[in-house]
N, C-alpha and C positions, 0 to 999 in steps of 0.2 A: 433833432430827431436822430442822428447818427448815433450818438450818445444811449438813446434809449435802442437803437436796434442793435448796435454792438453790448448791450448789457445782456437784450434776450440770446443774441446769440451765444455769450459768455454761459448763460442760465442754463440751454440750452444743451451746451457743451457737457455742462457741469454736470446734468440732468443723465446725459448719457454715459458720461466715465463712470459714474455713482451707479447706474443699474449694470454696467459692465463688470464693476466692478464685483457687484454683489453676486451676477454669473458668474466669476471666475472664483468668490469665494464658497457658492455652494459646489461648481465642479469638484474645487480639492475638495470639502467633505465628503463628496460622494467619492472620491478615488481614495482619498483618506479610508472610509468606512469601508470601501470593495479590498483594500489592497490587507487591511485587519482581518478579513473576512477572508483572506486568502491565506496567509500566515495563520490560522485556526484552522483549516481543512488543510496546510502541509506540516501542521503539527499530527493531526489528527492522523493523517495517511502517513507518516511517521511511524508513529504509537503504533498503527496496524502491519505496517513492514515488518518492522524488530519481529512484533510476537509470530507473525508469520514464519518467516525464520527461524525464529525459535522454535516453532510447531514444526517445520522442514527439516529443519536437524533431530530432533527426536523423532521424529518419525523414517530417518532415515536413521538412526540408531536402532531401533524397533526391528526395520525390514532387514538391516547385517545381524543383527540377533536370529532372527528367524532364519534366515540363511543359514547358519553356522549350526541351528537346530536342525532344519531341512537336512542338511550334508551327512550329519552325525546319523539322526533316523533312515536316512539312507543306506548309508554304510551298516548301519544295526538289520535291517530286513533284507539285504544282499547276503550277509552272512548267513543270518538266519535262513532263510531258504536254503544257501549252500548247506546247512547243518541236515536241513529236511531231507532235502534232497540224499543225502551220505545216510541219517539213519532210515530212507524206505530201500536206501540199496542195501544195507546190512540187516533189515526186514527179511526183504523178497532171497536174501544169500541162504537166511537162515533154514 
């Protein structure tokens, strides 16, 4: 009888290393499958950085354009007024 009770316990053994075993092979496809799953959305948030950036810099090209537009149109209707101003006094002299 020892015979046949060290066999179930050997079966027994076997029985458990084998479903252990199959747990630990579905864990990795699941970390396998999470970890692809993650390297695709730091691809993707990637992809979306660059053009970001890319849209940051132009658009920070854009607003020094407009600035250096602003500055000029400034300096033009400063003038200009000063101009106004000089011909209603050469108006009111006359």
């Amino acid at each position: 009888m020892s015979v046949e009770k060290a066999k179930q316990a050997l079966e027994q053994a076997n029985n458990d290393l084998t479903a252990e075993l199959k747990a630990t092979v579905t864990s990795k496809q699941e970390a396998e499958r999470r970890r692809k799953a993650a390297d695709t959305q730091l691809q993707e948030t990637s992809v979306r950085l660059a053009e970001t950036e890319a849209k940051s810099t132009e658009l920070t090209e854009k607003v020094n354009k407009l600035q250096v537009c602003l500055w000029f149109l400034s300096s033009y209707c400063t003038q200009l007024i000063s101009y106004i101003v000089k011909y209603n006094f050469y108006l009111l002299s006359c």
